[in-house]
C-alpha positions in Angstrom: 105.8 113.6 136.2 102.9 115.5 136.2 103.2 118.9 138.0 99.8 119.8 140.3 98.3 122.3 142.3 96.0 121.0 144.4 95.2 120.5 148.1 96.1 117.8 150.0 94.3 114.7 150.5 94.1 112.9 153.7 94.3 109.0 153.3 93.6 106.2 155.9 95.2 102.7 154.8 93.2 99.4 155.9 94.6 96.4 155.5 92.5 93.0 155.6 93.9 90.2 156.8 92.1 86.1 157.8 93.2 83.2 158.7 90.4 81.7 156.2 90.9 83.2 152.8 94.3 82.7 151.2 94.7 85.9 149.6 94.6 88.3 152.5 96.8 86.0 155.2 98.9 88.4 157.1 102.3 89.4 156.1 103.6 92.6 157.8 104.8 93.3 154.6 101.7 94.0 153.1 101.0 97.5 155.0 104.7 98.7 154.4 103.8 98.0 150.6 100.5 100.0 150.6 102.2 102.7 152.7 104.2 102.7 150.0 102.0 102.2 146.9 100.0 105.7 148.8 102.8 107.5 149.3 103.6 107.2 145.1 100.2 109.4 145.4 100.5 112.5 144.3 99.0 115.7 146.8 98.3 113.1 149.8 99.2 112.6 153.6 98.7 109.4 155.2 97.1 110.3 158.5 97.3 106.6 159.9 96.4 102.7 158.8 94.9 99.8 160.3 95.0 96.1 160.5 91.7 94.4 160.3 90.9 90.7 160.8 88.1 89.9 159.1 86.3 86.4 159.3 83.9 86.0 156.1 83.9 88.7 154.1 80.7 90.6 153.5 78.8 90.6 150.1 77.4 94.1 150.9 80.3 95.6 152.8 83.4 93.2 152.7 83.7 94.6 156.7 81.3 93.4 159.6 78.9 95.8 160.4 80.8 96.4 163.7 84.3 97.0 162.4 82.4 99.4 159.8 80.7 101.7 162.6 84.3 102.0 164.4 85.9 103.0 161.2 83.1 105.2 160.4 84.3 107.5 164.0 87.8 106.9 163.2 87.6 108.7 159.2 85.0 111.1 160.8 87.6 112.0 163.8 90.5 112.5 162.1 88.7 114.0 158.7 89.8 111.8 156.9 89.1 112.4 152.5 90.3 108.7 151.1 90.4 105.2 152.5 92.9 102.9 150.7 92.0 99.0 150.9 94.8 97.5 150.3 92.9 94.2 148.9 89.9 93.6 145.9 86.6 95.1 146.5 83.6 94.8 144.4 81.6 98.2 142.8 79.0 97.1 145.6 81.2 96.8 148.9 82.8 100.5 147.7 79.6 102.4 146.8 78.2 101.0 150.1 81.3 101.7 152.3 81.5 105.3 150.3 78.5 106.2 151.4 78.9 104.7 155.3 82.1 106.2 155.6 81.1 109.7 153.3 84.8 109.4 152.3 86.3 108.2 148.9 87.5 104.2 148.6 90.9 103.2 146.6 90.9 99.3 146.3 94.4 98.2 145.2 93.6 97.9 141.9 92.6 101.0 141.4 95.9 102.7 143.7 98.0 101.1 141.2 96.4 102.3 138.1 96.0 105.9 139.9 99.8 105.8 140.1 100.3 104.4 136.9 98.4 107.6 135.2 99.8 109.9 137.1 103.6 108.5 135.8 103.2 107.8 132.2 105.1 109.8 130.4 105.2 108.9 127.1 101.9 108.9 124.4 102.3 104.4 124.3 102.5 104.9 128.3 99.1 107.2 128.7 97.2 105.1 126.1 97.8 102.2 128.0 97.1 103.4 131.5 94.3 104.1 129.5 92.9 100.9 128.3 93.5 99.7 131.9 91.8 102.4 133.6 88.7 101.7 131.4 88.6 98.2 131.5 88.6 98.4 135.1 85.8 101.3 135.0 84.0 98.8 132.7 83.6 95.9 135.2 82.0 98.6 138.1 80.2 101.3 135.9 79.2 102.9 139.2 80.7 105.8 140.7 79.6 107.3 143.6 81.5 110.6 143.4 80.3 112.7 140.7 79.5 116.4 142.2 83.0 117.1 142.4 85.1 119.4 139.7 88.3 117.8 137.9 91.4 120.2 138.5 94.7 117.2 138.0 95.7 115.0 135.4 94.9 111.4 136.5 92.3 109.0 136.2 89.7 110.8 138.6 90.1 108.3 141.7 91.6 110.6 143.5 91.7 114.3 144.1 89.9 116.5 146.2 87.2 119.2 145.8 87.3 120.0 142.2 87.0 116.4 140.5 84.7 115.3 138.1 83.7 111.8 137.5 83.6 111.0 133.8 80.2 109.3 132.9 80.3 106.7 130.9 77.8 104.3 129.7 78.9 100.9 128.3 78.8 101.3 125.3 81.0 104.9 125.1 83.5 102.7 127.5 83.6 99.9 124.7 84.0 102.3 122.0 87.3 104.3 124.0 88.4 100.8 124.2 88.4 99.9 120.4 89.8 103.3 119.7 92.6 102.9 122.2 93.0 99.7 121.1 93.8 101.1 117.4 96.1 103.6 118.2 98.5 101.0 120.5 98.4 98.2 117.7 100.1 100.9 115.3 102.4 101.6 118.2 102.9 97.8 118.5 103.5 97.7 114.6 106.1 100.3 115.1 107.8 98.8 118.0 108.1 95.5 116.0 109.4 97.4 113.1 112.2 98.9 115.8 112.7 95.5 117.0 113.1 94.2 113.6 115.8 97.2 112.9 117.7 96.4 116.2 117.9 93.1 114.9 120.0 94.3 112.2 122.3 96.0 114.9 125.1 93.2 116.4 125.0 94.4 119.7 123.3 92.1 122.5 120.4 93.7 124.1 120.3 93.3 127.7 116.9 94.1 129.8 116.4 95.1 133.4 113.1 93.8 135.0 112.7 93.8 139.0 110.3 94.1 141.4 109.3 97.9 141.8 111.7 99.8 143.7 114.6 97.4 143.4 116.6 99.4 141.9 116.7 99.4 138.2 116.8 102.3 137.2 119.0 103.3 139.5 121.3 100.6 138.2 120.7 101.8 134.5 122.1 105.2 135.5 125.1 103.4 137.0 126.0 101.8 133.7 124.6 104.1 131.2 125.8 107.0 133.0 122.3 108.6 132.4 120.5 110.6 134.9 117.3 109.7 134.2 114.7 109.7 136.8 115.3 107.4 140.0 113.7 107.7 142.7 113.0 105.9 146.6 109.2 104.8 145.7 107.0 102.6 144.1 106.9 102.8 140.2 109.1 105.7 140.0 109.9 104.8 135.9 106.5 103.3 133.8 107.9 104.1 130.2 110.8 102.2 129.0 114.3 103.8 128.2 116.9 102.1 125.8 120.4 103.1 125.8 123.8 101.8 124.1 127.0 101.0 126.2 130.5 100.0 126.7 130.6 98.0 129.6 134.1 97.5 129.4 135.5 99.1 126.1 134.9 96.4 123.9 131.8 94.8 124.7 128.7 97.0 123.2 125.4 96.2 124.6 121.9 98.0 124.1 120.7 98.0 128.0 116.6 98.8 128.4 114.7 99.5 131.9 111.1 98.3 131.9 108.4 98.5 134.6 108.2 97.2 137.9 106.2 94.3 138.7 104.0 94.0 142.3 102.3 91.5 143.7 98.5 91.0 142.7 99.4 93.7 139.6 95.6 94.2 137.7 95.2 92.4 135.0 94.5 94.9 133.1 97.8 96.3 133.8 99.4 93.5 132.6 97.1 93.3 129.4 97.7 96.9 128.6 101.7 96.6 129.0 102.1 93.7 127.2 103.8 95.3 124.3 106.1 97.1 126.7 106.7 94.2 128.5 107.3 92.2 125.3 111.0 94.0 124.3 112.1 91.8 127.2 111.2 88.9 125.0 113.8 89.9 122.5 116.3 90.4 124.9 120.2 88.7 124.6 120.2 88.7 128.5 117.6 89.6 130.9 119.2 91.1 134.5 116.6 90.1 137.5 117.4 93.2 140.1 116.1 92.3 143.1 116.3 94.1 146.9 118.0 91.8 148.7 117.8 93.9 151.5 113.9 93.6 151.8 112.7 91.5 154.2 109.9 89.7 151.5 112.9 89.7 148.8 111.7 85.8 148.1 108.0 86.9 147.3 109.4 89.5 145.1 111.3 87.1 143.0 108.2 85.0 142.9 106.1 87.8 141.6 109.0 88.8 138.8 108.9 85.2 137.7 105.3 84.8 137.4 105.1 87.5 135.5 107.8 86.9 133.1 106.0 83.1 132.5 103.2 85.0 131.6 104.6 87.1 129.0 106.5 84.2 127.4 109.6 84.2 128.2 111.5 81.5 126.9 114.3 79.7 128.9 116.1 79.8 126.6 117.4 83.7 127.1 120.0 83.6 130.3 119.1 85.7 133.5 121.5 87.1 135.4 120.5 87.7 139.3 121.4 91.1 141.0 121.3 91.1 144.7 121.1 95.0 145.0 120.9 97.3 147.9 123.8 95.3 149.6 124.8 98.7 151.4 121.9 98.2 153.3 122.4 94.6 154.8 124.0 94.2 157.8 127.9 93.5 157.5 128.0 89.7 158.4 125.2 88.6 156.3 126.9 91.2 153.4 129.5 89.1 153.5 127.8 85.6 153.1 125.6 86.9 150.0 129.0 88.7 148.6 130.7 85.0 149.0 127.9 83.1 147.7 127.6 85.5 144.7 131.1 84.7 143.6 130.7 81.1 143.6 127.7 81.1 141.7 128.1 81.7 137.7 124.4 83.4 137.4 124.5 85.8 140.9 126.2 89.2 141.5 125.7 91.1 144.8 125.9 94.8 144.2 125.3 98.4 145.1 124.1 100.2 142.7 123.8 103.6 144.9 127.3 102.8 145.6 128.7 101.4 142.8 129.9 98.8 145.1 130.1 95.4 142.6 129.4 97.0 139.1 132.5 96.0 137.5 132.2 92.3 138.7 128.7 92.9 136.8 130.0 94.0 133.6 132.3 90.5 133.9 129.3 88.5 134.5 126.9 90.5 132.1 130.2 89.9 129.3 130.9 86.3 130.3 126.8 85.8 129.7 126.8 87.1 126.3 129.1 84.6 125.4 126.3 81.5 125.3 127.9 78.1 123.7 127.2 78.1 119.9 126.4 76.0 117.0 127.1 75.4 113.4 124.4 75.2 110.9 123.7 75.7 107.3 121.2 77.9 105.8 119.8 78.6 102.3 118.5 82.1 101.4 117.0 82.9 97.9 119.0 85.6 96.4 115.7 88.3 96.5 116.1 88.6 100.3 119.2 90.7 100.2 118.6 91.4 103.9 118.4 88.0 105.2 122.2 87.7 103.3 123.2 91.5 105.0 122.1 90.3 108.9 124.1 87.0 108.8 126.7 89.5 107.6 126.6 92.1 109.2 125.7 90.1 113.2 129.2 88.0 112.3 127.8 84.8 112.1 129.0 83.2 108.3 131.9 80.9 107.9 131.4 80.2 104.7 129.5 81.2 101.6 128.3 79.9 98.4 126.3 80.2 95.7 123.9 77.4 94.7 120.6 77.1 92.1 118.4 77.6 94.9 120.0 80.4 96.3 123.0 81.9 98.8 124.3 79.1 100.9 125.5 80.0 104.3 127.3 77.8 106.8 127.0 79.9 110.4 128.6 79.8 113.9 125.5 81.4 116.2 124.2 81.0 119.2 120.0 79.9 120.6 119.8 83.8 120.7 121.3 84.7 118.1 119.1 82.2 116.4 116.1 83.6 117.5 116.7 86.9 116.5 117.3 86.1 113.2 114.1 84.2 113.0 112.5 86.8 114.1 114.1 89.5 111.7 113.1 87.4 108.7 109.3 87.1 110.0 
């Protein structure tokens, strides 16, 4: 994380709600996660929030003209710096609320990638908080803030006296684009080349996605027996981490932590992260950690799954469900989720604070690595040595001959096992 020294912003959190548009219906859910997503914020106090039902939204405002005057005293009473909306507002409604309110505006969108910049860690993760962060500049082009002096590292959104707003034009946004653009397609390259040399390695790799906050990293510490960073809040780990371990003396696995996903997560979030989230698509076994303690834990596996779809994840790699956090449900219902977990082959309820349930994980995570296989006979011409070493060296040949055409292998190997071989060999 990024260290600061700045003063302290004071934020006000509205969240929209109606009966008439689908996408802001009320969930009391919704303001605990932008209470969160704010408090992720760097340098900021959250002075209060408010609900507000809204009938048809306003082209020039999104807010009546009423609800915007009673804001107006309730910012200018309690001094407030930076209004978070926890919903989609076009450059029109904020410059026009910026300047009624004479406070700074944070749509969701924009709170997520402030976050996001303020996280990243490593050069891939910066360049693509990047790329978001313009893109999403790109489709307003209008900032109303740009007297202030830039002190922090961050995207600009946010800050107070001492912030400047980068001007950009179009056409200087487009070329940052293509430029960042180049520099992540050779980190892509590399990461395929890495991928293509783990391929080599016969270990399963197993990958932890999740809602944000679920727990994941926390559970990577738990079976890695790292300490890397884990932390109560939204998005506390952007950058992925990849570590080797014994889960129970014998069985090797390469275990990797990946991003949260949210609800409504920019686009250009997921565009920019793609390759990141991509090392789940060569995964052996991807472990869903979800909250089961939280009370919209059913959304939240919605969310992970739509994501995952949209990344391409076949069905053909197993998932293994973690209920997590079960230190914080009540005991009788504990109980039930612990009972139900047993029964069911594809479920383990844990702890990972606790360690309560890890080694019936490192059972299930063994047990799931162990996917019915297949015989099948392959030719490789003798120039690709390498094809002949990964057969080898991943433990799949039977048998092997020699034939005009070239080695002839008959394997033992699993959909997975499969795959990865395919995609060695691209």
């Amino acid at each position: 994380m990024r260290a600061v020294n700045e003063t302290t912003t004071t934020v006000w959190i509205v969240q929209p709600t109606s009966k008439f548009n689908s996408r802001y219906q009320y969930d009391s859910s919704l303001i605990d996660e932008a209470v969160a997503l704010t408090k992720a914020l760097p340098s900021t106090k959250i002075h209060g929030s408010t609900i507000v039902n809204i009938g048809r939204l306003s082209p020039r405002e999104f807010f009546g003209k009423g609800k915007v005057a009673e804001l107006y005293s309730i910012f200018k009473l309690n001094k407030i710096m930076l209004v978070i909306i926890n919903g989609q507002i076009s450059p029109i409604q904020q410059q026009n609320l910026e300047k009624k309110w004479q406070v700074k505006i944070l749509d969701r969108t924009a709170l997520i990638l402030e976050i996001f910049s303020d996280r990243a860690v490593t050069k891939e993760g910066v360049l693509q908080v990047e790329m978001a962060a313009l893109s999403y500049q790109r489709s307003r082009l209008v900032r109303a803030w740009t007297h202030l002096e830039r002190q922090r590292g961050g995207l600009g959104f946010v800050g107070g006296p001492g912030e400047t707003q980068i001007e950009s034009d179009r056409r200087a946004i487009d070329s940052q684009l293509i430029s960042l653009k180049r520099q992540l397609e050779k980190i892509r390259k590399t990461r395929e080349l890495h991928r293509k040399s783990r391929a080599k390695v016969p270990f399963p790799i197993v990958a932890l996605v999740g809602y944000t906050n679920a727990g994941k990293s926390t559970l990577f510490n738990a079976l890695t027996g790292a300490k890397e960073f884990a932390a109560n809040m939204l998005f506390a780990t952007l950058d992925p981490k990849m570590r080797s371990v014994n889960l129970d003396g014998d069985t090797k696995v390469i275990l990797s932590d990946t991003v949260g996903f949210i609800s409504d997560l920019p686009t250009e979030l997921i565009a920019a992260f793609r390759a990141t989230l991509e090392e789940v698509l060569s995964a052996d076994l991807i472990i869903h950690v979800r909250d089961i303690s939280h009370e919209n834990t059913e959304n939240q596996n919605f969310e992970v799954d739509k994501v995952l779809k949209s990344i391409g994840v076949s069905d053909t790699i197993p998932v293994l469900e973690i209920w997590n956090k079960i230190d914080l449900v009540e005991m009788e219902k504990r109980k039930s989720f612990q009972n139900l977990a047993k029964r069911k082959k594809g479920i383990c309820a844990i702890s990972a604070t606790t360690k309560e349930g890890i080694l019936m994980l490192t059972k299930k995570i063994k047990n799931s690595l162990e996917p019915l296989k297949f015989s099948e006979t392959l030719i490789v011409p003798f120039e690709f040595g390498d094809r002949k070493a990964w057969l080898h060296e991943n433990g799949v040949v039977v048998n092997e001959f020699y034939t005009d055409a070239g080695f002839k292998f008959e394997v033992i190997w699993s959909d997975q096992q499969k795959a990865k071989y395919y995609s060695f060999v691209r």
